[in-house]
MARTOR-410571 format. One record per residue: z, x, y of N, C-alpha, C in turn; residue number from 1; residue in three letters. Coordinates in nm, 2 decimals. Layout:
% residues N
<site n_Z="Z" n_X="X" n_Y="Y" ca_Z="Z" ca_X="X" ca_Y="Y" c_Z="Z" c_X="X" c_Y="Y" marpa="NUM" rovex="Ala"/>
...
//
This chain:
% residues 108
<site n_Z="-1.06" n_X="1.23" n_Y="0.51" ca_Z="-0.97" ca_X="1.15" ca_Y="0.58" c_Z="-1.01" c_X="1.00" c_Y="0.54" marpa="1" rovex="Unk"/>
<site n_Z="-0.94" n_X="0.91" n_Y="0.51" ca_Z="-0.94" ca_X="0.75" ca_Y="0.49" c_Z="-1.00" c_X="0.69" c_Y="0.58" marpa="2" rovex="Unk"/>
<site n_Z="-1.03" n_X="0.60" n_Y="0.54" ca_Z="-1.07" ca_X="0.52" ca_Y="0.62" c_Z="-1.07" c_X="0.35" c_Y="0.68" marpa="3" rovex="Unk"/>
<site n_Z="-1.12" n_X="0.23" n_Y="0.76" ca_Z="-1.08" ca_X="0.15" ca_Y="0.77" c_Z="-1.11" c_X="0.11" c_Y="0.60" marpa="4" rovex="Unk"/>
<site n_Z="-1.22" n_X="0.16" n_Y="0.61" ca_Z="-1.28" ca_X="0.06" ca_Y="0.46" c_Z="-1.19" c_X="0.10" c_Y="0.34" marpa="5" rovex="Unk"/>
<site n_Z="-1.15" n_X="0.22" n_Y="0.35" ca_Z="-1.05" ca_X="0.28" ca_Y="0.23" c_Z="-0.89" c_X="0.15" c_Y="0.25" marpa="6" rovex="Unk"/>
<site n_Z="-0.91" n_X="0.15" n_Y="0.35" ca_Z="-0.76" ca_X="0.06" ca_Y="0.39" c_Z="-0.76" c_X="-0.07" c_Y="0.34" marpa="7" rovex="Unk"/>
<site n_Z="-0.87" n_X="-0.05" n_Y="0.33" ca_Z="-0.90" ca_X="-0.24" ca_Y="0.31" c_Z="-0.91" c_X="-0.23" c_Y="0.16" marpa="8" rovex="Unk"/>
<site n_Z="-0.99" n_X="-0.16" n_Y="0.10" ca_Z="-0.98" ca_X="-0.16" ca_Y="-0.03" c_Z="-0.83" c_X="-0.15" c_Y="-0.10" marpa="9" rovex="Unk"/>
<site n_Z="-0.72" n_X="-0.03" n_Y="-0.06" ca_Z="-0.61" ca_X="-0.03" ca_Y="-0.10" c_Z="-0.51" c_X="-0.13" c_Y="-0.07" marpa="10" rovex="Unk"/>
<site n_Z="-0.56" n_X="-0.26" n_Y="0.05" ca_Z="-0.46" ca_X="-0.36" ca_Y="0.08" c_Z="-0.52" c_X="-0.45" c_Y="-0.06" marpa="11" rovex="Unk"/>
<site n_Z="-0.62" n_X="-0.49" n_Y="-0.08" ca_Z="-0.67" ca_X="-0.56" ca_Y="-0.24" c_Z="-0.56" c_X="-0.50" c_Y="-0.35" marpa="12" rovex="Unk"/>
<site n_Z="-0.58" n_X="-0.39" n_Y="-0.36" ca_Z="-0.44" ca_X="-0.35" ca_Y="-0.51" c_Z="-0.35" c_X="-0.40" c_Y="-0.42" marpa="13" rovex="Unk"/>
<site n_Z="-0.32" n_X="-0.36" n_Y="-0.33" ca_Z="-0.13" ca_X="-0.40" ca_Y="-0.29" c_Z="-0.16" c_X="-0.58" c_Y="-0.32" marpa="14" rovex="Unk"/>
<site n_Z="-0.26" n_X="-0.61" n_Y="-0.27" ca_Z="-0.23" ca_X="-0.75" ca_Y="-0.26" c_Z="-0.18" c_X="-0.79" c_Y="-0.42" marpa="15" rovex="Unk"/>
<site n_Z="-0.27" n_X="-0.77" n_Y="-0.48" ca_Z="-0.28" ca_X="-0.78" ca_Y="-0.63" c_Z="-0.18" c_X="-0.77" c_Y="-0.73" marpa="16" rovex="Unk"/>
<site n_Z="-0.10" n_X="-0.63" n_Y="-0.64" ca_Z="0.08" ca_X="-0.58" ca_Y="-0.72" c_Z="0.16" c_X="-0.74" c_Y="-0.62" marpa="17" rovex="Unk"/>
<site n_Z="0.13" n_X="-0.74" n_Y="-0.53" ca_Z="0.23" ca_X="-0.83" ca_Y="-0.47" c_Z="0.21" c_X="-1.01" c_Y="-0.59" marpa="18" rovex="Unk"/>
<site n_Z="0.09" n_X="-1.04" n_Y="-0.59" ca_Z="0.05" ca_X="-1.16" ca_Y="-0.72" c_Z="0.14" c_X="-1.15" c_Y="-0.81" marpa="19" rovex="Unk"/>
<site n_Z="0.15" n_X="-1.03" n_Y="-0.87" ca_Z="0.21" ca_X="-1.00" ca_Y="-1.02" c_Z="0.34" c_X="-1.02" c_Y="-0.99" marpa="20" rovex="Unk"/>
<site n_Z="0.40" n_X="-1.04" n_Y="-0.88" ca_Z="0.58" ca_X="-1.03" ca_Y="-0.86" c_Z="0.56" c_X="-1.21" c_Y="-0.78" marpa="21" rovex="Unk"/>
<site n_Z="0.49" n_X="-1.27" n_Y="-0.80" ca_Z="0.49" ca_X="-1.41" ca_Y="-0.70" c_Z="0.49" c_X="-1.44" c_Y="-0.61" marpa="22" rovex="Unk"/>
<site n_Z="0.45" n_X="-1.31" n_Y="-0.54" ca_Z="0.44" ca_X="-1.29" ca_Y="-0.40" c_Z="0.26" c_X="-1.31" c_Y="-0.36" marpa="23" rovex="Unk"/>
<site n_Z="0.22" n_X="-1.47" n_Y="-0.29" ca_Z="0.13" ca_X="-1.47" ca_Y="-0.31" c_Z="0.00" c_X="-1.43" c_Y="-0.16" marpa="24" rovex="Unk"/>
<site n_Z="0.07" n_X="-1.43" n_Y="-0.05" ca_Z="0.03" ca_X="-1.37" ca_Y="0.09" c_Z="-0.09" c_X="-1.41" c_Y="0.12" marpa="25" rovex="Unk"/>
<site n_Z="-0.13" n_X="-1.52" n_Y="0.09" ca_Z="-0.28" ca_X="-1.54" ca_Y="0.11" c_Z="-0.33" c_X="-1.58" c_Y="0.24" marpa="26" rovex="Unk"/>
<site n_Z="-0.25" n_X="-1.61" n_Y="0.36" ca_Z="-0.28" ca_X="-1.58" ca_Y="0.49" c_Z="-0.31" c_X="-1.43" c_Y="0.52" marpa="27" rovex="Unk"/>
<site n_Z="-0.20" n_X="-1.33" n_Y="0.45" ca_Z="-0.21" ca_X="-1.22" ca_Y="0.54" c_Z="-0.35" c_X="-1.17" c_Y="0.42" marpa="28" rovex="Unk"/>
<site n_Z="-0.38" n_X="-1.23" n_Y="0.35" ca_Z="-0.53" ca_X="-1.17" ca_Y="0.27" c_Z="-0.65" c_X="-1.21" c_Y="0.36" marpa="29" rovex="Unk"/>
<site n_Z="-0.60" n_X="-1.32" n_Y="0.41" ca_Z="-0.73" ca_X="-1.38" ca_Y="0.54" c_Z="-0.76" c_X="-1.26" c_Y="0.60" marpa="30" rovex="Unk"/>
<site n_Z="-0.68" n_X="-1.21" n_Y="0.65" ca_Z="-0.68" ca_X="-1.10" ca_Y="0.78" c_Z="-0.75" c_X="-1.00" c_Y="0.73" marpa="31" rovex="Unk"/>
<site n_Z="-0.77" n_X="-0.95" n_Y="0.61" ca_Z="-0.83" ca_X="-0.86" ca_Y="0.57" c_Z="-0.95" c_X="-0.79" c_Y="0.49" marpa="32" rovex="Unk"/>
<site n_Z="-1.02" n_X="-0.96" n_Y="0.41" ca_Z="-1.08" ca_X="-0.95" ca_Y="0.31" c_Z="-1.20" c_X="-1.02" c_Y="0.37" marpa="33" rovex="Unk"/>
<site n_Z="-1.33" n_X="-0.93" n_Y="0.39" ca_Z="-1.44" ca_X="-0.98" ca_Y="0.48" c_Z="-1.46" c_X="-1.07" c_Y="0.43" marpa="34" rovex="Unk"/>
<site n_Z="-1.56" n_X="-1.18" n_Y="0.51" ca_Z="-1.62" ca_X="-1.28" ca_Y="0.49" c_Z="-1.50" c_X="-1.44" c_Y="0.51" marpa="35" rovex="Unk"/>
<site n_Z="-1.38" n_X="-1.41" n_Y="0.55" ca_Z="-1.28" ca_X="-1.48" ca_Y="0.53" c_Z="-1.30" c_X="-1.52" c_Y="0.70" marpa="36" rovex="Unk"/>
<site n_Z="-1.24" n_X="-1.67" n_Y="0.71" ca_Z="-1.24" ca_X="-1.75" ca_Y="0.83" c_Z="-1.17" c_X="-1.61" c_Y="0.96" marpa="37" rovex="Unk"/>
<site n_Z="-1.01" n_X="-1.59" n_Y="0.91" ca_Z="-0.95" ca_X="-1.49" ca_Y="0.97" c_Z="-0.93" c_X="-1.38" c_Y="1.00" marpa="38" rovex="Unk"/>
<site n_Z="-1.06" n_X="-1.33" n_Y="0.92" ca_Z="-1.11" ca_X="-1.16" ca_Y="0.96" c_Z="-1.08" c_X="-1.13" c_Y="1.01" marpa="39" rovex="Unk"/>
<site n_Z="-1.00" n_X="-0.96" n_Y="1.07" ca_Z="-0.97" ca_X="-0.93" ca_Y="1.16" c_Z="-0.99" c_X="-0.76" c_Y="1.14" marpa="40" rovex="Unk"/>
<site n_Z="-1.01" n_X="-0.71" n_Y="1.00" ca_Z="-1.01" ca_X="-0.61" ca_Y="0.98" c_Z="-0.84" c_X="-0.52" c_Y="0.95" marpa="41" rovex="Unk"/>
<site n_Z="-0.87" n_X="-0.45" n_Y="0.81" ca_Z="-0.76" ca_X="-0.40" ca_Y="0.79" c_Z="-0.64" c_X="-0.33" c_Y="0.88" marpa="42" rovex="Unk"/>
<site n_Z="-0.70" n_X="-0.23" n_Y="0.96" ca_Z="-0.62" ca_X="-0.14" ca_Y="1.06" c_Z="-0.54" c_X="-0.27" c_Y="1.16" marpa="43" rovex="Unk"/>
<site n_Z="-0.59" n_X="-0.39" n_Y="1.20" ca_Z="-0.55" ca_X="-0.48" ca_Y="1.30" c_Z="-0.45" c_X="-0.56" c_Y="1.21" marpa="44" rovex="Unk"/>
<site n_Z="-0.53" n_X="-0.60" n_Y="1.05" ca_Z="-0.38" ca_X="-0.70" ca_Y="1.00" c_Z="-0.23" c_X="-0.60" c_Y="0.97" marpa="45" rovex="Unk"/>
<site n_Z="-0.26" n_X="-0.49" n_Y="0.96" ca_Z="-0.16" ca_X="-0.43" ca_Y="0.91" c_Z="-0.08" c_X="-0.45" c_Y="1.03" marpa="46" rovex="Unk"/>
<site n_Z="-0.16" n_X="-0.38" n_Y="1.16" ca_Z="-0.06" ca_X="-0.36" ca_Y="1.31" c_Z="-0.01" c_X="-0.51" c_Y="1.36" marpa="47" rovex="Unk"/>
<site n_Z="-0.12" n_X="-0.63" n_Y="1.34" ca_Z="-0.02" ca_X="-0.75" ca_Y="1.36" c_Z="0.08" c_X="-0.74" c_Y="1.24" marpa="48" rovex="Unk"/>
<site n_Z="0.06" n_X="-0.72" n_Y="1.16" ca_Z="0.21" ca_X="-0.75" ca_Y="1.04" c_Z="0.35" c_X="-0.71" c_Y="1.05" marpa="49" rovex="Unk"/>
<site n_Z="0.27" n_X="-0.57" n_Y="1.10" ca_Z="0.41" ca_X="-0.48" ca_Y="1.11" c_Z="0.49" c_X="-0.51" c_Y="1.26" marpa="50" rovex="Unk"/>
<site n_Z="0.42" n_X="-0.57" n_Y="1.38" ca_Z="0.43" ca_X="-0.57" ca_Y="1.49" c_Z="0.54" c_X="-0.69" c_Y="1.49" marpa="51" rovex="Unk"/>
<site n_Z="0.50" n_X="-0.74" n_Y="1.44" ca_Z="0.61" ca_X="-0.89" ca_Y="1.44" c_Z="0.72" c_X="-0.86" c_Y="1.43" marpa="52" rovex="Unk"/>
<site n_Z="0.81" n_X="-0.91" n_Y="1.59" ca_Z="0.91" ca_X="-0.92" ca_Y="1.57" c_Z="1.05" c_X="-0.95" c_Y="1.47" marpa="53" rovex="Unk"/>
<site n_Z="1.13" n_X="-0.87" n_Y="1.45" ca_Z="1.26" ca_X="-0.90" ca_Y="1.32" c_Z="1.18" c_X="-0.92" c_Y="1.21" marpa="54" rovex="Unk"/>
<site n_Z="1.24" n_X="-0.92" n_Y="1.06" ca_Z="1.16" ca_X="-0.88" ca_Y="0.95" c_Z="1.04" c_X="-1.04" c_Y="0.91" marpa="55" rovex="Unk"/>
<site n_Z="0.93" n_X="-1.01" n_Y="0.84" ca_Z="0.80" ca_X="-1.10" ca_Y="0.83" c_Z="0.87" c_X="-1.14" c_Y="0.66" marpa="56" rovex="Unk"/>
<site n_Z="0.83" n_X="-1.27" n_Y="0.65" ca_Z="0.86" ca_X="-1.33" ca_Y="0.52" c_Z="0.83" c_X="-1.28" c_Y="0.40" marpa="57" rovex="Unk"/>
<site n_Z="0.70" n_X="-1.20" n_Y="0.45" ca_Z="0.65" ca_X="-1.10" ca_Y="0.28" c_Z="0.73" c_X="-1.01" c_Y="0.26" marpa="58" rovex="Unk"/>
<site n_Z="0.77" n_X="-0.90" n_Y="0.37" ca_Z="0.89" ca_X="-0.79" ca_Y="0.38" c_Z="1.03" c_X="-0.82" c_Y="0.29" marpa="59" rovex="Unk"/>
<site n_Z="1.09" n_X="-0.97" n_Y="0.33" ca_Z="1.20" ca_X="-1.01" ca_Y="0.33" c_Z="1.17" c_X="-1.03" c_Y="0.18" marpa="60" rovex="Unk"/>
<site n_Z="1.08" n_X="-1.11" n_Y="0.14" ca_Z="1.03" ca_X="-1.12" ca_Y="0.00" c_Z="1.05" c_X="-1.03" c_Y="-0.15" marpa="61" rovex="Unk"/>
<site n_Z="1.01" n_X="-0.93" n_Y="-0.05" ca_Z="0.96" ca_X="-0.80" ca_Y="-0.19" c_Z="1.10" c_X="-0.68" c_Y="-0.17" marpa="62" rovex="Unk"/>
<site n_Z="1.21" n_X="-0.73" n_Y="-0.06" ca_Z="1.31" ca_X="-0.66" ca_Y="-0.07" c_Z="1.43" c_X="-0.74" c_Y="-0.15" marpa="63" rovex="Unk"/>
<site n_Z="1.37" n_X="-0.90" n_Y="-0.17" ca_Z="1.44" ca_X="-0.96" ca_Y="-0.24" c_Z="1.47" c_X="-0.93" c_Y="-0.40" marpa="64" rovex="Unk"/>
<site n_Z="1.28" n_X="-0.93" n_Y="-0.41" ca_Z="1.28" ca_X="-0.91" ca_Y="-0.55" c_Z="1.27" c_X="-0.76" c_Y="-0.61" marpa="65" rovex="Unk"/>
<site n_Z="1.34" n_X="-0.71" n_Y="-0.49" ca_Z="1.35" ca_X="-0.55" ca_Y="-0.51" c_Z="1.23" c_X="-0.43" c_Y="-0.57" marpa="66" rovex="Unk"/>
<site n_Z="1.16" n_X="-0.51" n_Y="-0.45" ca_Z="1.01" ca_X="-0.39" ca_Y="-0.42" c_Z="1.00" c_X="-0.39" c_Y="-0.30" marpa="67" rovex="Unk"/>
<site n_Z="1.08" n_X="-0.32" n_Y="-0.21" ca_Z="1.05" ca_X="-0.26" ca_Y="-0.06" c_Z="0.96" c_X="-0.20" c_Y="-0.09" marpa="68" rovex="Unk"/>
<site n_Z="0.97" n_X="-0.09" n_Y="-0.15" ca_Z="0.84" ca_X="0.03" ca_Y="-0.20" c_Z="0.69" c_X="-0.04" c_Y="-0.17" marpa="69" rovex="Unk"/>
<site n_Z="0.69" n_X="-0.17" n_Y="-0.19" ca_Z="0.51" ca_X="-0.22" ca_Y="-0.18" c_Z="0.54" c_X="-0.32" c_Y="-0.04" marpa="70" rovex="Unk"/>
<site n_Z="0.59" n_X="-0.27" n_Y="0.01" ca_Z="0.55" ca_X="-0.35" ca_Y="0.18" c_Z="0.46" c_X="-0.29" c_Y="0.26" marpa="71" rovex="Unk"/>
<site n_Z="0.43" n_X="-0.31" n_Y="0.34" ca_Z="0.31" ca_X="-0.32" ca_Y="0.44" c_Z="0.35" c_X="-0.16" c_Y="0.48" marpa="72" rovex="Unk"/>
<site n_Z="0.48" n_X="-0.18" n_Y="0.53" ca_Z="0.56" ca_X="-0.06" ca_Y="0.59" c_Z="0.55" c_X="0.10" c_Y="0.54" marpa="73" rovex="Unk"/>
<site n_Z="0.62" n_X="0.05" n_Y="0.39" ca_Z="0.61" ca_X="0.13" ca_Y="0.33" c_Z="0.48" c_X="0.23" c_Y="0.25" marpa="74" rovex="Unk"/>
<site n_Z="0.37" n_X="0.12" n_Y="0.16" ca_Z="0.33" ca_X="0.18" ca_Y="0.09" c_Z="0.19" c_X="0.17" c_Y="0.18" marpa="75" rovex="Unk"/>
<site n_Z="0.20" n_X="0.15" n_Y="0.30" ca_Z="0.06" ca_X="0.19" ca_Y="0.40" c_Z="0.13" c_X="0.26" c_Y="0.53" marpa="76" rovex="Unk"/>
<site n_Z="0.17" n_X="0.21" n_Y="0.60" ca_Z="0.20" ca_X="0.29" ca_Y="0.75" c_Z="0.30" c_X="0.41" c_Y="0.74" marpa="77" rovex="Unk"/>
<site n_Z="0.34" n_X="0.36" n_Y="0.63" ca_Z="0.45" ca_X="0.52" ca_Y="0.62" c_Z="0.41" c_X="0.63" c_Y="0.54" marpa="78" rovex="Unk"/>
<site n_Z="0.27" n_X="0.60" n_Y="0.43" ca_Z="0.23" ca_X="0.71" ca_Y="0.41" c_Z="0.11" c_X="0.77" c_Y="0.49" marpa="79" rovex="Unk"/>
<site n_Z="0.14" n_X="0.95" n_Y="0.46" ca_Z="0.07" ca_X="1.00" ca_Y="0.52" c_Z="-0.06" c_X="1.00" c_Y="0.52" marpa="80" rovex="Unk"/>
<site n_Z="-0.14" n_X="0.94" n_Y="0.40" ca_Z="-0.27" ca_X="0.96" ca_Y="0.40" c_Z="-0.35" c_X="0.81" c_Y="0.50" marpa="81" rovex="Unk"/>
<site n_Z="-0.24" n_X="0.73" n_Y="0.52" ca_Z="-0.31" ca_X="0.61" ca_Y="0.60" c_Z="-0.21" c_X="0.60" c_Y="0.76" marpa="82" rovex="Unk"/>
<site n_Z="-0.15" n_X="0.71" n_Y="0.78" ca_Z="-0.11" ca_X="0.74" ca_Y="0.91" c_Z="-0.15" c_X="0.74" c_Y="1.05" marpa="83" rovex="Unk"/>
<site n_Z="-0.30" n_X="0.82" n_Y="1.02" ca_Z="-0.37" ca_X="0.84" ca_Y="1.11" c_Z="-0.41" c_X="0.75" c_Y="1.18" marpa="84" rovex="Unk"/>
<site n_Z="-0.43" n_X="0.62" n_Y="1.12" ca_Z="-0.49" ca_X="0.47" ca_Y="1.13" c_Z="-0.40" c_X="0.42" c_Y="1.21" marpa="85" rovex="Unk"/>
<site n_Z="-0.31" n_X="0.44" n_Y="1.25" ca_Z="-0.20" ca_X="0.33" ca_Y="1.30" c_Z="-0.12" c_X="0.43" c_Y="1.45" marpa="86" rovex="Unk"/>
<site n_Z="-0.11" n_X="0.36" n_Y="1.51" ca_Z="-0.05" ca_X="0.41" ca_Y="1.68" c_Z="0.10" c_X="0.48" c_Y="1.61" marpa="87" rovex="Unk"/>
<site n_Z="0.20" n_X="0.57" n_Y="1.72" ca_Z="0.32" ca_X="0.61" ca_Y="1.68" c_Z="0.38" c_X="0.48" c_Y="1.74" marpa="88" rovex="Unk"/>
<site n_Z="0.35" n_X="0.38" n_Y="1.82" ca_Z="0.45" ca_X="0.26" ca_Y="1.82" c_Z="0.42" c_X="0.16" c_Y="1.71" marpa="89" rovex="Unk"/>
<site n_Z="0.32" n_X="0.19" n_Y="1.60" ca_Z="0.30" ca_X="0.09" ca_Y="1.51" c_Z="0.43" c_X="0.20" c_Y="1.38" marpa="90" rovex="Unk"/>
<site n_Z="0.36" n_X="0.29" n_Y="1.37" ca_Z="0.46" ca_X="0.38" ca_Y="1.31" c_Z="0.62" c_X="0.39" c_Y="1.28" marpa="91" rovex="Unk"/>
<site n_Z="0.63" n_X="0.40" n_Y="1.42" ca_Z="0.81" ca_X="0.34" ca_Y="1.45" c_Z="0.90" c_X="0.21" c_Y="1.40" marpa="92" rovex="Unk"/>
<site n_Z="0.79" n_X="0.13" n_Y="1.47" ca_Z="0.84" ca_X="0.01" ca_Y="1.40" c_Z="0.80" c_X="0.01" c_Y="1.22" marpa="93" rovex="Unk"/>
<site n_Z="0.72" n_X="0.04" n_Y="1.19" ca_Z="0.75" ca_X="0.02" ca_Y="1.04" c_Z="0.87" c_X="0.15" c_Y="0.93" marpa="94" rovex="Unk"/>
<site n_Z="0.88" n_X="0.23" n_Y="1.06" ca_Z="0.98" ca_X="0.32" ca_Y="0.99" c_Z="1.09" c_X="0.26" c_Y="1.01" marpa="95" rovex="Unk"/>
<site n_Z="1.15" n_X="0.15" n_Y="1.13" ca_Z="1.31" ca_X="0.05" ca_Y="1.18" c_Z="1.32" c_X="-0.02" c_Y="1.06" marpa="96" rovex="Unk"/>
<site n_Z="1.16" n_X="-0.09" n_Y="1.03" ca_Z="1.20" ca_X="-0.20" ca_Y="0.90" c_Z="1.28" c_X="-0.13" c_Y="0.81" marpa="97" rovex="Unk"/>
<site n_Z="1.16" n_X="-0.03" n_Y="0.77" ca_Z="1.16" ca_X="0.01" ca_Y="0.62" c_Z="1.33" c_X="0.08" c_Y="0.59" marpa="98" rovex="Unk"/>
<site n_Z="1.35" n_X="0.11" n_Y="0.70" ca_Z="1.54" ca_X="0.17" ca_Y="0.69" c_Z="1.64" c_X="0.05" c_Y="0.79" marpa="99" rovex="Unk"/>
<site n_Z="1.56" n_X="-0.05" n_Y="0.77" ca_Z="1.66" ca_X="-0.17" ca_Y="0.81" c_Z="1.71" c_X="-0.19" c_Y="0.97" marpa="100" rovex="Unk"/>
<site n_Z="1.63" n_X="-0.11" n_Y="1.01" ca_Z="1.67" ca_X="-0.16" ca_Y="1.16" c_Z="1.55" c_X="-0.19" c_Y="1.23" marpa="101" rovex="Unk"/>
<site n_Z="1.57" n_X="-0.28" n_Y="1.38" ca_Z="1.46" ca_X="-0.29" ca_Y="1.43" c_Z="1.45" c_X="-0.24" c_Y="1.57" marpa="102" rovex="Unk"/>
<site n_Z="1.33" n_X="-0.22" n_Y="1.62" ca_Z="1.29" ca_X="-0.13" ca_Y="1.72" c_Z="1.27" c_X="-0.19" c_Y="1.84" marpa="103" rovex="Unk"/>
<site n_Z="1.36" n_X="-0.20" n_Y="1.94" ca_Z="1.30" ca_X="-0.30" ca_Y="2.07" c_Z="1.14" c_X="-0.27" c_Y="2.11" marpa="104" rovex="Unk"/>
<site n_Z="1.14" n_X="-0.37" n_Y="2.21" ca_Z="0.98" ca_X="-0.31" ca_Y="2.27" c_Z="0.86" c_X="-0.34" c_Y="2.11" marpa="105" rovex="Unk"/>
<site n_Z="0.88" n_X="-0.45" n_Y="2.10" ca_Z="0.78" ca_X="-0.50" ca_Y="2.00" c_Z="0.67" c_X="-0.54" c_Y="2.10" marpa="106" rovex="Unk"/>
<site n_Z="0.54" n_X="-0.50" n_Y="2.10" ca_Z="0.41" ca_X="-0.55" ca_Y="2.22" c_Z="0.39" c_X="-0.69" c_Y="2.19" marpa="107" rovex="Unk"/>
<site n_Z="0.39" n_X="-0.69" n_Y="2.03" ca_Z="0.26" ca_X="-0.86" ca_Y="1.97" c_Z="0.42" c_X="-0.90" c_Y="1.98" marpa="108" rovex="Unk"/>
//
């Protein structure tokens, strides 16, 4: 089963795919990349990410330049192997984005 530290490792490549398309996220890298002022730990930056009310600028971003596929939503809380990590209200809401609607009852 994965882990936080496995999470944190595979937000580094996503970050890294997201670089290569000009998508540069370096606040939401704070959140996740120890030793950084904004540490918060992977499992927590993803659920603030995804939690934010109506769609977050990186989302809006990589559906622009037509890579939903590498959003927060998609290529972490919606797959199964990093599922486990995340509440069924963090779940939900990244399933409303990722098919374009949003989910009342946002907590953050």
């Amino acid at each position: 089963m994965k882990t936080e530290r496995d999470l944190e490792g595979e937000l580094f490549l996503l970050h890294r795919k997201w670089k290569t398309l000009g998508y540069s996220a370096n606040r939401f890298y704070q959140t996740f990349a120890k030793g950084c002022r904004h540490y918060k730990g992977g499992v927590k930056a993803v659920e603030d990410a995804v939690s934010k009310p109506g769609t977050t600028r990186g989302f809006d971003k990589l559906k622009e330049i037509g890579r939903p596929d590498l959003s927060l939503e998609r290529w972490i809380v919606l797959d199964f192997k990093w599922a486990h990590l995340f509440s069924d209200e963090v779940y939900a809401l990244a399933q409303g984005r990722a098919h374009g609607k949003e989910i009342e009852g946002n907590s953050k």
